[in-house]
C-alpha positions in Angstrom: -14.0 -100.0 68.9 -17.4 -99.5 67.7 -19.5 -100.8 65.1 -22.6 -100.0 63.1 -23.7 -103.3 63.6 -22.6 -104.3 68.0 -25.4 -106.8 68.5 -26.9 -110.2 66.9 -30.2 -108.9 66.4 -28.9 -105.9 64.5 -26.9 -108.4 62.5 -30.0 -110.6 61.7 -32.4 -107.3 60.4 -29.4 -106.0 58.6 -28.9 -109.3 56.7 -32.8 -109.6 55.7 -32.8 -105.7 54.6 -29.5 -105.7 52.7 -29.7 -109.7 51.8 -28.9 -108.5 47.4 -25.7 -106.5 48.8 -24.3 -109.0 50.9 -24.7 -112.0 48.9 -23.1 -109.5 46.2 -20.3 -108.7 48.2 -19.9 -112.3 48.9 -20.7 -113.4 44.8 -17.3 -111.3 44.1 -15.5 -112.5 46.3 -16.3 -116.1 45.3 -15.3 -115.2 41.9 -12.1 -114.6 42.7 -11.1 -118.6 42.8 -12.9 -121.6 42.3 -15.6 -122.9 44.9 -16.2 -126.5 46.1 -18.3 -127.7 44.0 -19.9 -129.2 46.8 -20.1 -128.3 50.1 -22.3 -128.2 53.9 -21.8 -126.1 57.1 -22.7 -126.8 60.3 -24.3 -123.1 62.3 -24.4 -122.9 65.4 -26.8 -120.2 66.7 -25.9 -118.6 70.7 -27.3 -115.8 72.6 -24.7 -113.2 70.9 -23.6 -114.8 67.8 -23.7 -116.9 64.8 -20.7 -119.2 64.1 -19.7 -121.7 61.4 -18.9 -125.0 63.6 -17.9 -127.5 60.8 -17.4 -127.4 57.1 -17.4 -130.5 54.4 -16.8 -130.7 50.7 -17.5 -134.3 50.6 -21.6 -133.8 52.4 -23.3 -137.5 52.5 -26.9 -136.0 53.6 -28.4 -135.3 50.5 -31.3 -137.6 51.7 -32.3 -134.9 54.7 -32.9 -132.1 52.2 -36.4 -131.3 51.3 -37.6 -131.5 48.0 -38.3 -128.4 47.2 -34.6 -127.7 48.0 -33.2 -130.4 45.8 -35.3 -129.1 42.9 -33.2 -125.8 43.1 -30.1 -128.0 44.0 -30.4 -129.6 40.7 -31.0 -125.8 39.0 -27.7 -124.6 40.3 -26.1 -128.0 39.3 -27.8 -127.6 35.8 -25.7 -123.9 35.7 -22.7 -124.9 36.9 -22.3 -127.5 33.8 -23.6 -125.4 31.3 -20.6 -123.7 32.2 -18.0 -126.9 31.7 -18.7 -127.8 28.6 -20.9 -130.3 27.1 -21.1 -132.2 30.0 -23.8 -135.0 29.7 -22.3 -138.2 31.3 -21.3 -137.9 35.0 -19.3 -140.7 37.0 -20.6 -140.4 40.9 -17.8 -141.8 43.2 -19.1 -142.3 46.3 -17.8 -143.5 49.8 -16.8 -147.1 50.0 -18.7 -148.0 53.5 -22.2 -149.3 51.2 -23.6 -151.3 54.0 -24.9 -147.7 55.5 -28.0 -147.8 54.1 -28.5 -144.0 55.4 -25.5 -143.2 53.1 -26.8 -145.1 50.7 -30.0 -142.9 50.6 -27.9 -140.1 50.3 -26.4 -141.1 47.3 -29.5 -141.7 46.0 -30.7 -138.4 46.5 -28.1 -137.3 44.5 -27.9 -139.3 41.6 -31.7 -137.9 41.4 -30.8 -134.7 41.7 -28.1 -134.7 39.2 -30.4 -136.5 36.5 -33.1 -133.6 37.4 -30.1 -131.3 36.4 -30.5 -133.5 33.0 -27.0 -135.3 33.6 -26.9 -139.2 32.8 -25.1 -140.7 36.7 -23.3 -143.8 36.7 -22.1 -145.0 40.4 -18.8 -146.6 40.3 -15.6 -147.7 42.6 -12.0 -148.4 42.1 -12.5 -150.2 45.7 -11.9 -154.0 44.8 -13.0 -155.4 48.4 -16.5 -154.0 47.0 -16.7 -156.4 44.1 -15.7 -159.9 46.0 -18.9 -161.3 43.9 -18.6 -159.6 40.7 -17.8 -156.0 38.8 -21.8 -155.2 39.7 -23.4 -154.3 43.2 -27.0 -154.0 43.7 -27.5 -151.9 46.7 -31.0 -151.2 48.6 -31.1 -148.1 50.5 -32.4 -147.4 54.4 -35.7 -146.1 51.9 -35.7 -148.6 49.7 -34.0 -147.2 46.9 -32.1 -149.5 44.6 -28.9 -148.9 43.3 -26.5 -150.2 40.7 -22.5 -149.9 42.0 -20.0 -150.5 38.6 -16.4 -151.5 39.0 -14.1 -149.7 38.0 -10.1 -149.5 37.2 -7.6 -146.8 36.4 -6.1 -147.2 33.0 -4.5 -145.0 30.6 -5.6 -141.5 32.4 -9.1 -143.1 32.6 -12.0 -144.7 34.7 -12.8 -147.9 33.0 -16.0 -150.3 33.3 -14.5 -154.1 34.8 -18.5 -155.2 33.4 -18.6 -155.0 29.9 -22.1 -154.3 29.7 -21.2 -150.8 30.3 -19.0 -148.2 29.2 -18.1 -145.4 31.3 -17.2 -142.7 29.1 -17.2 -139.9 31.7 -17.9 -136.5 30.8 -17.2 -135.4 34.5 -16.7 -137.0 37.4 -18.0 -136.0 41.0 -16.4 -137.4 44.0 -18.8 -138.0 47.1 -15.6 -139.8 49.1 -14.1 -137.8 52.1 -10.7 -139.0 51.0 -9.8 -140.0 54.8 -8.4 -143.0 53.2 -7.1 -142.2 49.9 -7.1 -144.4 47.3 -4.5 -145.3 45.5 -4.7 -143.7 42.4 -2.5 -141.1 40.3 -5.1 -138.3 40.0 -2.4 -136.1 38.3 -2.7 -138.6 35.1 -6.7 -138.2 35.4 -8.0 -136.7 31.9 -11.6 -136.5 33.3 -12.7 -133.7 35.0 -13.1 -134.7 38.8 -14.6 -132.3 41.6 -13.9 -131.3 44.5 -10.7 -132.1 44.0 -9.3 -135.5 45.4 -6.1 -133.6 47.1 -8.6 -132.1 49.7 -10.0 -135.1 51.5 -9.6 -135.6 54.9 -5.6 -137.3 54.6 -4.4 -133.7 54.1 -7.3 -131.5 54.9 -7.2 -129.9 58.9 -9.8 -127.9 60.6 -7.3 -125.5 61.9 -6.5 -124.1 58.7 -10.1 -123.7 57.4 -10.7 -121.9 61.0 -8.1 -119.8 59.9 -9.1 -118.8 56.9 -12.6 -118.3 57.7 -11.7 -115.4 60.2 -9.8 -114.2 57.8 -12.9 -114.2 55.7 -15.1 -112.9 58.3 -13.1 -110.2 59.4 -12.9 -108.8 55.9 -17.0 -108.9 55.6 -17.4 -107.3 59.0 -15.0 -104.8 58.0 -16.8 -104.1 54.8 -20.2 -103.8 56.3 -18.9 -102.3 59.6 -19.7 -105.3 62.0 -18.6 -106.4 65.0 -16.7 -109.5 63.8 -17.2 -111.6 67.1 -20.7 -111.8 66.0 -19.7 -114.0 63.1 -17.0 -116.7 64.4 -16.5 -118.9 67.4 -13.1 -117.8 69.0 -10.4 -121.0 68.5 -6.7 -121.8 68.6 -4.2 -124.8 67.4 -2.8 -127.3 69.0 -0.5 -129.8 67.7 2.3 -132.8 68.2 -0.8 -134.4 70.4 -0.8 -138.5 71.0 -3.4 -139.5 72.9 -2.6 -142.8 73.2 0.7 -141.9 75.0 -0.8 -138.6 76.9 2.3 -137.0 75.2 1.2 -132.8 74.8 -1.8 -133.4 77.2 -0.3 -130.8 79.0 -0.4 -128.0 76.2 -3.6 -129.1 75.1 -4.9 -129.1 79.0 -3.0 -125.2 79.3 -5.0 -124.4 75.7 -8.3 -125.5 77.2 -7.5 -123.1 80.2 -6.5 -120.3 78.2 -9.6 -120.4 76.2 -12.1 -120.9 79.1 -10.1 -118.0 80.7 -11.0 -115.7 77.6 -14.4 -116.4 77.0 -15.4 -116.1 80.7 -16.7 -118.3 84.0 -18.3 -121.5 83.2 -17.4 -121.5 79.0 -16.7 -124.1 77.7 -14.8 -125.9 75.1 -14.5 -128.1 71.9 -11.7 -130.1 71.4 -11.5 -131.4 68.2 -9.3 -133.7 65.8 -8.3 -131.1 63.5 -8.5 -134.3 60.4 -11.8 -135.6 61.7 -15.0 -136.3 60.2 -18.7 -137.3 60.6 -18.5 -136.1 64.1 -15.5 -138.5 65.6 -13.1 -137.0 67.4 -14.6 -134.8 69.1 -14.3 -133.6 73.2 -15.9 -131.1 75.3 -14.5 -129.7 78.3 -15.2 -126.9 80.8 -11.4 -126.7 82.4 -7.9 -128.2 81.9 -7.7 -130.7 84.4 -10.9 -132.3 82.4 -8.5 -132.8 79.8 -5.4 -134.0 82.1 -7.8 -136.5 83.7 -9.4 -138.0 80.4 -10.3 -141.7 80.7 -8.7 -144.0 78.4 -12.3 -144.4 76.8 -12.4 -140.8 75.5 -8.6 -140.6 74.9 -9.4 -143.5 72.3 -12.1 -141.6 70.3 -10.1 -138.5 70.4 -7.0 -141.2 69.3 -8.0 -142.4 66.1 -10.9 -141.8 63.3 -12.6 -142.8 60.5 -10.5 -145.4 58.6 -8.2 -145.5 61.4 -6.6 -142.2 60.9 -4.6 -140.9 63.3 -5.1 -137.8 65.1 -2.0 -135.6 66.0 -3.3 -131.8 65.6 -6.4 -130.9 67.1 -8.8 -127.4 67.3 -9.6 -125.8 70.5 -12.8 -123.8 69.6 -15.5 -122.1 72.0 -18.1 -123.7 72.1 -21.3 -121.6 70.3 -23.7 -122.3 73.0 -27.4 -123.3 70.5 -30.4 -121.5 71.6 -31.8 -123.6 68.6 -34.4 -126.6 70.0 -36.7 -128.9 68.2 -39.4 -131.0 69.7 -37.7 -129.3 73.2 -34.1 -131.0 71.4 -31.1 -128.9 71.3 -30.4 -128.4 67.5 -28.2 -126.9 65.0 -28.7 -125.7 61.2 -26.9 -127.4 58.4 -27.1 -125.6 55.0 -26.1 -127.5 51.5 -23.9 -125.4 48.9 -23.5 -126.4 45.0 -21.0 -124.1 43.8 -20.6 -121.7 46.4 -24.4 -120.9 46.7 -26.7 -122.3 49.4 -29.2 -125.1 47.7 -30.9 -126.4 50.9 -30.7 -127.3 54.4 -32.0 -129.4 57.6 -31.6 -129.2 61.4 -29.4 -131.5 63.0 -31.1 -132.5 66.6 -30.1 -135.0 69.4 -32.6 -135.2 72.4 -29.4 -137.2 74.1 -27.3 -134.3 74.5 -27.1 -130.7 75.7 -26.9 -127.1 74.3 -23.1 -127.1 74.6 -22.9 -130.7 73.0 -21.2 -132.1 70.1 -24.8 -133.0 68.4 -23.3 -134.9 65.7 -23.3 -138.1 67.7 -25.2 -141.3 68.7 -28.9 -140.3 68.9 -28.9 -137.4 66.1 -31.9 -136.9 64.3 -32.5 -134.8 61.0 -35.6 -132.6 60.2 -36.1 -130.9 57.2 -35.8 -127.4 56.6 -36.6 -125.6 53.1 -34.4 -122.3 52.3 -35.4 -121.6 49.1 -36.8 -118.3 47.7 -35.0 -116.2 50.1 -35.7 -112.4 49.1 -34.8 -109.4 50.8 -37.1 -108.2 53.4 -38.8 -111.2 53.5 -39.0 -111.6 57.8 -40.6 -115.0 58.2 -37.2 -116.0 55.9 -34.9 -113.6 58.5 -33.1 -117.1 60.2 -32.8 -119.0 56.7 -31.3 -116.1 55.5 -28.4 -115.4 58.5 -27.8 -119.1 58.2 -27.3 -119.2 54.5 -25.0 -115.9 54.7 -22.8 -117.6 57.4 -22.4 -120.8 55.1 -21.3 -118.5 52.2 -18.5 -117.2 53.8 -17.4 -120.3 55.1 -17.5 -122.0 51.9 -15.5 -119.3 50.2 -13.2 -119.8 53.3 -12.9 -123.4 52.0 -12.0 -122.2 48.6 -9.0 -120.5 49.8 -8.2 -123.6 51.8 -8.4 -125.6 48.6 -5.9 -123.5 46.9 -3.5 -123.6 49.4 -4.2 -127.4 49.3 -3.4 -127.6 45.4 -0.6 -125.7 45.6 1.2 -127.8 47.8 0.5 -130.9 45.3 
């Protein structure tokens, strides 16, 4: 079959000279059903293609934005809430491991960005082991940055203060936790507003059926502007009933791995990846089957178990999107921010420790900042920013068909 658009460098000079009609296309879409309210993509960039590798509506890198970025973060923040009411006090519920001071600077970032967006932020937890010494927690971030940490307890449909110097009195409530470790809370009995939703966390989100819905998603925007659709999405498959503790379903997984390589061609290779997994764990590469028959009992136990001790029983076998991206002679990758469905701000992701084909979001990543705002059509200096913010779009509204399916099966 052929296409308008058959190569990647027709696809980037049709995106930068029809940049209004696709984000259009891709604004009606998105209005379909709500979007995370917040969200990041990982893009890989190859020789042939660009491909989402990775998306989260729970990001904790706030901190590796540029400024000017956040300034426009907070302005689509700012629009969002004029659109929820009057929404003036905001409860940030962040992750519960504090003694990452990198994390920490994170949530910084985004209580600042949030009271740029003129909101009142007050950081709280339900997380008892949090509050051994006291319903307060001074924190000091990686940067330096200090930060006040309230108690808090579930009562009557609410968030209440344990400190009674403070009340909470919520307006809205945004949750920065990944939920691979739920807490135990009835969030149907929740009469505060609370985004993204707790029900899409890690404990019942997988990978697999994101992947899916993001072809789904890609295929439809090819089809509409007459692309190739391989120049969009990294070719994957499911596998599941895996323990790799036990070996048990190696040998599917192993036949997967094969079948994959197989397709994509000599000397491919392959991601392996916990389909629940998060902040990088869980994650394998491999160039043949018998790699994966002959795994060490080291890498079985990071493939085993993840953040919070979650198990791992379904994983995604994706091709691995080969990046042509490099910094200071690095192999990189683009990450790009999302409030509400629209791309805010980004940064590059590098690791000098690993390769092109690597999983870069490991031990010895580093972050560089990388500003994508003012985007316009037929701007060419903006012609990358503007593919990789496209490519985030559409896997973000992917994710917003994920989370439906998610709260329907509450």
């Amino acid at each position: 079959m052929s296409y308008k658009i058959e190569t990647k460098e027709q696809f980037e000079q049709f995106i930068i000279e029809n940049w209004n009609n696709v984000n259009k296309w891709i604004d009606e879409e998105q209005a379909k059903l709500p979007q995370p309210l917040t969200s990041s993509v990982d893009v890989r960039e190859s020789r042939t293609k660009f491909a989402p590798v990775d998306q989260n509506m729970y990001p904790a890198g706030f901190n590796n934005i540029c400024g000017k970025d956040l300034l426009y973060t907070a302005e689509v923040f700012k629009e969002f809430f004029a659109t929820q009411g009057n929404i003036k006090r905001i409860g940030l519920l962040p992750e519960s491991h504090t003694k990452n001071k990198f994390y920490l600077d994170n949530l910084y970032k985004l209580k600042t960005t949030l009271e740029l967006a003129e909101m009142e932020v007050i950081l709280f937890s339900p997380h008892e082991l949090l509050f051994e010494e006291g319903p307060k927690l001074e924190l000091e971030s990686q940067s330096g940055f200090i930060l006040t940490l309230h108690q808090g307890e579930f009562k009557s449909g609410q968030f209440k203060a344990k400190n009674n110097e403070i009340d909470f009195n919520f307006d809205f409530i945004i949750l920065n936790n990944d939920q691979s470790s739920p807490f135990d809370i009835k969030w149907s009995e929740l009469t505060t507003p609370i985004l993204p939703p707790p029900y899409v966390g890690w404990f019942r989100r997988q990978k697999v059926h994101h992947f899916h819905h993001y072809k789904i998603i890609a295929n439809l925007f090819a089809e509409h502007f007459n692309i190739n659709p391989t120049l969009i999405q990294a070719d994957f498959m499911a596998v599941e009933n895996i323990d790799f503790n036990t070996k048990e379903g190696l040998d599917g997984l192993a036949d997967s791995v094969d079948a994959m390589v197989k397709k994509l061609g000599e000397g491919s290779a392959v991601f392996v990846k916990a389909s629940q997994g998060t902040y990088g764990m869980g994650i394998s590469v491999f160039s043949s089957g018998d790699e994966v028959r002959s795994m060490n009992r080291k890498v079985r136990n990071k493939m085993d178990v993840g953040k919070n001790n979650l198990k791992f029983t379904s994983t995604l076998v994706q091709e691995a999107v080969e990046t042509i991206v490099y910094y200071d002679q690095a192999p990189a990758e683009v990450t790009i921010y999302l409030i509400n469905g629209k791309s805010t701000g980004g940064f590059v992701r590098t690791n000098p420790l690993k390769g092109s084909n690597a999983n870069l979001n490991s031990q010895g990543m580093l972050y560089k900042k990388y500003c994508i705002s003012e985007i316009e059509e037929n701007s060419d200096h903006l012609l990358k920013e503007s593919v990789y913010s496209v490519i985030a779009r559409l896997s973000t509204l992917a994710a917003s068909y994920e989370m439906k399916d998610l709260m329907e099966t509450i």
